[in-house]
N, C-alpha and C positions, 0 to 999 in steps of 0.2 A: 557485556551481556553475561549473564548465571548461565551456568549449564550443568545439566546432570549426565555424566558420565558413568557408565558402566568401564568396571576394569577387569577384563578377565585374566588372573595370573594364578599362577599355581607357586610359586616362591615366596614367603609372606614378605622377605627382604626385600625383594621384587615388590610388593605390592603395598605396603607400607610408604617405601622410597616413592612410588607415582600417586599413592594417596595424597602425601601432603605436599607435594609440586602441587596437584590440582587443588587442591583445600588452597595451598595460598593464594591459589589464582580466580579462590571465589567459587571454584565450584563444589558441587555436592556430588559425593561418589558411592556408588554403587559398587561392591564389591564381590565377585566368583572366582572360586577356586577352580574350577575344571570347565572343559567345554560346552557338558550336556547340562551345567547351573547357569554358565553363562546365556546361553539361547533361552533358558527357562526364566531367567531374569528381566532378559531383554524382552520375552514377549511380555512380561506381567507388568514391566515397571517403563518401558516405553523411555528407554533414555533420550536424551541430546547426540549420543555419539558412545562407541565405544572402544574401548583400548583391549586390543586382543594380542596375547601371546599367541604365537606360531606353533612354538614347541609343546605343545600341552600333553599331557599323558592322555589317554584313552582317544578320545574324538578332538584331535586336531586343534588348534587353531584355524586352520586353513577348511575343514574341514566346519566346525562351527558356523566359519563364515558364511561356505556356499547355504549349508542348512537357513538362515537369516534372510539368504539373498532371496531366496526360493522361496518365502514365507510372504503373502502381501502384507501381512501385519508387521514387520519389518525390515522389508526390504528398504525404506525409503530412511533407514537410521544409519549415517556413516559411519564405517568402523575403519580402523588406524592398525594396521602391524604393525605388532614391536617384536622385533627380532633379533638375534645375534647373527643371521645370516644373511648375508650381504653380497653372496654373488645373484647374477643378472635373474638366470631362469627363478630361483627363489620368490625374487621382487613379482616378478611373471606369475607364480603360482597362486601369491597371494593378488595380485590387480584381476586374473583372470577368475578367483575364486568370491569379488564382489567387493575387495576391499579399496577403500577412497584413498589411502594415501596408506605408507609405510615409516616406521622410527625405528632405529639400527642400535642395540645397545653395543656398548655401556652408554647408557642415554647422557645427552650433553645438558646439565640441569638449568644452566643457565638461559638456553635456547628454548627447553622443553616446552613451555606454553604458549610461545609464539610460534613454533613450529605444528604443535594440536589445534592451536585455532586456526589458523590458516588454512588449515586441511579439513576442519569442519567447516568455514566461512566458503572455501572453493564448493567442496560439493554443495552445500547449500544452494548458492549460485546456480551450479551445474544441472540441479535436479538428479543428482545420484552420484554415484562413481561412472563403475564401466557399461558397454553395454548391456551385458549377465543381467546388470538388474531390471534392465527397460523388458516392457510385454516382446516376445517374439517377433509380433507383427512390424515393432521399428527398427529390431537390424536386418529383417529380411527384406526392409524397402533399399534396392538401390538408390533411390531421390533421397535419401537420409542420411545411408550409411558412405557416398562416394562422393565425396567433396574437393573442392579448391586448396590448393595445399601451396604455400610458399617455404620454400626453404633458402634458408639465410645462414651460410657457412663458408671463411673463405678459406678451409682445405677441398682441395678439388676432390679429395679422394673420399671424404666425409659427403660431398653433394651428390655424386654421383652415387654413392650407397643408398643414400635416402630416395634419391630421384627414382632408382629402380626399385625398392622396396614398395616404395608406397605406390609408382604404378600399377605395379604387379598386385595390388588390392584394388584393383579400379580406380584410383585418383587423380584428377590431373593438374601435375605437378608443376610448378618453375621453381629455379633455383638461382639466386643471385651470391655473391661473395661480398658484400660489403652492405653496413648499415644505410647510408645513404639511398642505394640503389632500394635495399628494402622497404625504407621509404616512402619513395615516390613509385616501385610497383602498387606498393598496398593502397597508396591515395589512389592511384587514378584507376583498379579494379581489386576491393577489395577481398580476401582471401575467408575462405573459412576458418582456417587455421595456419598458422606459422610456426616452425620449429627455425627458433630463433640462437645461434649459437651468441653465448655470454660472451666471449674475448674476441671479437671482430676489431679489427684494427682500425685505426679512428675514433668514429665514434662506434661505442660498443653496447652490446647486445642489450643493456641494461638500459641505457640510454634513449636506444631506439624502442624497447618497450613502453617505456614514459609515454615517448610522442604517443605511439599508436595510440595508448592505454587514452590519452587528451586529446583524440581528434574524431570529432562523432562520425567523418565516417567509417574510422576503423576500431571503435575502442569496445564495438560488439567482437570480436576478432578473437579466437582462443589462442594465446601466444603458450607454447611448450618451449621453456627454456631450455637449451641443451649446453653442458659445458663440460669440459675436466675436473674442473674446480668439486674436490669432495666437503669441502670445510663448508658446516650446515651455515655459515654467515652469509655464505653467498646464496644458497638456497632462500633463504629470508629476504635477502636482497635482490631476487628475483621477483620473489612474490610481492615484497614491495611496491614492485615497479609496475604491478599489475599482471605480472604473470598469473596464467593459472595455472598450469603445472611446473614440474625442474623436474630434467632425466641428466643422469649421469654418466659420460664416455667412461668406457667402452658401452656402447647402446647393445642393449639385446633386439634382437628385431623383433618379434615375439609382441614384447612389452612397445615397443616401439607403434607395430602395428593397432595393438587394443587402443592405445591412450589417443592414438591418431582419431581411429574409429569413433571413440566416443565422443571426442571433443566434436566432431561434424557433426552426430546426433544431434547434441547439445546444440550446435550453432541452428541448425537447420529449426529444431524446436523451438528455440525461441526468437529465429525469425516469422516462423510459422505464427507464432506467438502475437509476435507484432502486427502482423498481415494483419492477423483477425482484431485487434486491440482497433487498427485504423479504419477495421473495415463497421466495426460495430461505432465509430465516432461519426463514420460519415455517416450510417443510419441514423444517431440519435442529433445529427443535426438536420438532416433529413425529416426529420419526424420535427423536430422543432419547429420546423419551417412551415411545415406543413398547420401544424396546430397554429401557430401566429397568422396563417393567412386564413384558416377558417374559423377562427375566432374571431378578426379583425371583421372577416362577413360578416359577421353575427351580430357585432354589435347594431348595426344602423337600423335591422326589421326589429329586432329589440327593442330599440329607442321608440321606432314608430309606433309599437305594441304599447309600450308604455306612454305616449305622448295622447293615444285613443282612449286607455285608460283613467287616465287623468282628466279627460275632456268627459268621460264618463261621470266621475267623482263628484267634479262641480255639477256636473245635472242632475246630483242625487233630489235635489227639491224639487226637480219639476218632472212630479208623478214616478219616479222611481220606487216601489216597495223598500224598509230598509231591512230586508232578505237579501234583495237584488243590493242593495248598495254595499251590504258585508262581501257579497262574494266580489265586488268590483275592489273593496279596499285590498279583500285579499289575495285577487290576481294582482293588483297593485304591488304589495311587498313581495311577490315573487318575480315579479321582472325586475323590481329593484335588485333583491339578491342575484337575480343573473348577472344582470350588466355588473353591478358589484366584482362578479366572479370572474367578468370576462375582463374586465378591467385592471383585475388582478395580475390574469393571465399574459396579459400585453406587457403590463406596467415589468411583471420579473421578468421578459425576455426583454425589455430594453433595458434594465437593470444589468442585466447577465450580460449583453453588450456593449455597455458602456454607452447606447444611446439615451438616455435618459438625463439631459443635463439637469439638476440641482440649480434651485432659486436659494441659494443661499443667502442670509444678511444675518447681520448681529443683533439675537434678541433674545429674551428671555423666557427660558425655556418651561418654567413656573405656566405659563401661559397657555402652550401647547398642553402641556398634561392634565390644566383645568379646563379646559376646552375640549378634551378627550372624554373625560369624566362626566362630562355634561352629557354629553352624546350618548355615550352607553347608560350610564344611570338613569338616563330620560326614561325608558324602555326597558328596565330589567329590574325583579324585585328583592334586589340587592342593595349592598349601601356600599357606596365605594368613597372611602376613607380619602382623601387627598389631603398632601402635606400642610402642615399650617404657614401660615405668614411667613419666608424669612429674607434674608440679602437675594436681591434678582441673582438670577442665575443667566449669566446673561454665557452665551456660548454662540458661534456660529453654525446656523445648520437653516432648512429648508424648512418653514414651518407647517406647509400643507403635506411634507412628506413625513414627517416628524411627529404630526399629530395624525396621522393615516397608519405610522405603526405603532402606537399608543393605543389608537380603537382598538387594534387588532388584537393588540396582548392584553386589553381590559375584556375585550369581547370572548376571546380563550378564556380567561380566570371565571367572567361568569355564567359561562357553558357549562363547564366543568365543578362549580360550586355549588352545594346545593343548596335551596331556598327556604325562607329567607338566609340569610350570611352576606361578610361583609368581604371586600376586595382592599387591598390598604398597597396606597401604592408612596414610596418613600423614592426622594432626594440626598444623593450625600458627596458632599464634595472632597472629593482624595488630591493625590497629586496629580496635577495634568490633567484629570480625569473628572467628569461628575457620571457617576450613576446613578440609573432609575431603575427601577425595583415594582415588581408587580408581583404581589399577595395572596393566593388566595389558599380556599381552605378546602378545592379537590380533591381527588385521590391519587395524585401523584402522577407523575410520568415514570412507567417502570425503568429499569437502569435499562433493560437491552435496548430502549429504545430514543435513550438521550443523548447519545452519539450522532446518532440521524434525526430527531427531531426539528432539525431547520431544514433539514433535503425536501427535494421539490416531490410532491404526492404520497409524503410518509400522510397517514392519516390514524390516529392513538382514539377517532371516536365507538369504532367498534370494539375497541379494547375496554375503554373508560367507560362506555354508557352514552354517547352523548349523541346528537345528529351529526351526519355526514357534514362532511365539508367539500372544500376544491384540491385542498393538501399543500394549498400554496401560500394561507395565510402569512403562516411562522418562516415562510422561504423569503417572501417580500420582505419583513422584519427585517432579516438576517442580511441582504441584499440592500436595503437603506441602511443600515447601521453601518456596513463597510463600506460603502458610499460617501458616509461622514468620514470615515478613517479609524470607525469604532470595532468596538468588541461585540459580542452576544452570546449570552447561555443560561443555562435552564439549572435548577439547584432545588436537591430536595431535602428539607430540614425534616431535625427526627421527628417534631410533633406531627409531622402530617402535610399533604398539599404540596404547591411547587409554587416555586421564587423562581418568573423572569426579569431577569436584567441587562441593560446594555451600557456599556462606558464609550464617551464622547470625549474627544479630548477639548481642553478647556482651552489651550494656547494663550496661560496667563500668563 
């Protein structure tokens, strides 16, 4: 992935040397000499992320930063210290001042871009750094900010620091001394967060992140690596394994408590997240259910509406006006297009369920598309072009379902065409594949809307011009077509109009 990086440096040595680190690594940089350029940058040019010196002359690094964080226009851009200063409170000033992550010069070149992305990729994840950047209203929730905390260390005198640290913020803690035991705590009640020590004897800390990191009950789980180890490999190698943070012994407590803090936000939020993700699936299956049972009512007074209908049509010769027989033909073709609609409707939830078995056998497909063409051409004052003569096309597929999404994407093309003009629908056999191809010479399908034009209830007629529909047409299409085991999409050439087509595979 590209990124635009803002670099704020005040050294050009400096700033040149992390220039083309990031140019090698593809990205495009943004470049301020001072703090009050780099804020004035970041708001005009809306980076990816940006690389702030600490030391800056006038307005800070650290001080830029908080200004950014405090800004809703960008607060949600992660910014990175680059420092030469490398004791605890430091690191403290700059995580509590809004920033996602920290780099220690003399910067390790070889590391450099794997350590910047990581730290961009984390917060991304995260939804910010620390809490500083979140609205007020979510660190002053206790149900947010006071979470499950495991700690996994086996110096007693390191657990017992932590265990009391982070109680004393509200938390409640366990603390075990070996990977194993962490574990099987986290499977059987998983944690909010773990501060997981790297060099645990056995198996270690790195190790035990993996699992967590591969088991869906814990791999929502924010693991803070903690270790001795200063060498950035293993930092890498933490995140690796799926960490999202690495803090380095001697812990500050300070820095210890924010990154704790934040990660529970985080977790809480995007369990919160999920609540609602499930809770909007049971409504929209809910709502499915509901539509499939009062549509499935619908058809049978339907039917009988139209079966009186019809019983009407044939007595147009015995003394019916033909006033009175037009309006009967034309309540006629409006119950037809109901049930049409409702039948639609049924057909793509058994579709979208997998109830709908497929009458498949081997035939040629030539068949179905002039048998389509008939159908609609009968009724529209169009000419629809159908391929000429050539080798059967012979493929396996369902040919009442096959020539029902054929009307559909003949019936689209001459909606949308205007009249007289012609429809030209083409055969072409590739590898594995034959595509059919529908022609016509509408006004396009606009780009925002060809991404979603097979979704169920997009409707492009009040855009285009054309009558309403159900919005389920082009969803049925899409839904037989994968069915077959095929493809489907929409293409607009420069002349004008849009190309449906779907590929079937051939299994020659």
């Amino acid at each position: 992935m590209s990124y635009r990086i803002l670099v704020v440096e005040d050294r050009m040595v400096n700033m040149e040397m992390v220039t083309a680190l990031l140019q090698a690594a593809g990205c495009e940089v943004i470049q301020a000499t001072s703090g009050e350029e780099g804020v004035d940058r970041a708001r005009r040019e809306q980076p990816s992320a940006i690389l702030m010196d600490i030391g800056l002359p006038g307005i800070s690094g650290i001080e830029a930063t908080r200004v950014l964080k405090e800004d809703p226009g960008t607060r949600d851009i992660p910014v990175i210290a680059v420092t030469a200063l490398a004791r605890g409170e430091d690191r403290a000033a700059a995580l509590e001042a809004g920033c996602d992550g920290y780099l220690t010069k003399p910067l390790d070149t070889r590391q450099f871009w794997e350590e910047v992305s990581a730290i961009i990729e984390a917060a991304q994840v995260a939804g910010g750094g620390l809490a500083e950047r979140r609205p007020p209203l979510l660190t002053s929730d206790p149900s947010l900010t006071r979470g499950r905390i495991l700690v996994v260390d086996d110096e007693p005198a390191a657990r017992h620091m932590l265990v009391d640290l982070l109680t004393a913020d509200g938390h409640h803690v366990t603390a075990v001394g070996e990977g194993e035991s962490a574990l099987k705590h986290a499977r059987s009640d998983p944690p909010d967060v773990i501060l997981l020590d790297a060099l645990l004897p056995g198996m270690s800390g790195f190790e035990v992140c993996q699992w967590l990191k591969a088991d869906p009950r814990t791999m929502g789980t924010q693991v803070l690596m903690v270790s001795v180890l200063q060498e950035k490999e293993a930092r890498i190698r933490g995140i690796a394994a799926g960490a999202n943070d690495f803090l380095t012994k001697p812990l500050d407590p300070r820095e210890v408590g924010l990154r704790v803090r934040n990660y529970v936000i985080t977790k809480r939020l995007l369990d919160r997240t999920e609540q609602d993700l499930r809770r909007v699936r049971e409504l929209e299956s809910r709502r499915e259910s509901l539509t499939q049972m009062v549509v499935h009512d619908l058809r049978s007074p339907l039917m009988g509406v139209m079966g009186y209908l019809e019983l009407l049509e044939m007595d147009e010769l015995a003394g019916m006006s033909e006033e009175s027989a037009e309006y009967v033909r034309r309540a006629l073709r409006s119950a037809e297009t109901v049930i049409e609609m409702v039948d639609t409707v049924l057909d793509v939830g058994r579709l979208e369920e997998g109830a709908m078995p497929l009458q498949v056998k081997r035939a040629d497909l030539r068949t179905v598309v002039r048998e389509a063409a008939a159908l609609v051409g009968g009724h529209a004052p169009h000419v629809i072009v159908v391929p000429a003569p050539t080798d059967p096309v012979e493929i396996d597929h369902d040919p009442a379902v096959m020539r029902r999404l054929m009307v559909n994407l003949l019936s689209n093309a001459v909606k949308f065409s205007p009249a007289p003009g012609s429809v030209v629908i083409s055969l072409d056999r590739r590898v594995g594949v034959v595509r059919v191809s529908v022609v016509d010479r509408g006004p396009g399908i606009p780009e925002a809307y060809r991404a979603t034009v097979f979704e169920k209830y997009i409707q492009l007629e009040s855009q285009l011009g054309a009558p309403r529909s159900s919005g389920l047409g082009l969803t049925f299409c899409r839904l037989a077509v994968e069915a077959h085991g095929g493809i489907i999409g929409v293409d607009a050439p420069e002349e004008g109009g849009s190309v449906f087509w779907f590929e079937l595979p051939t299994r020659d």
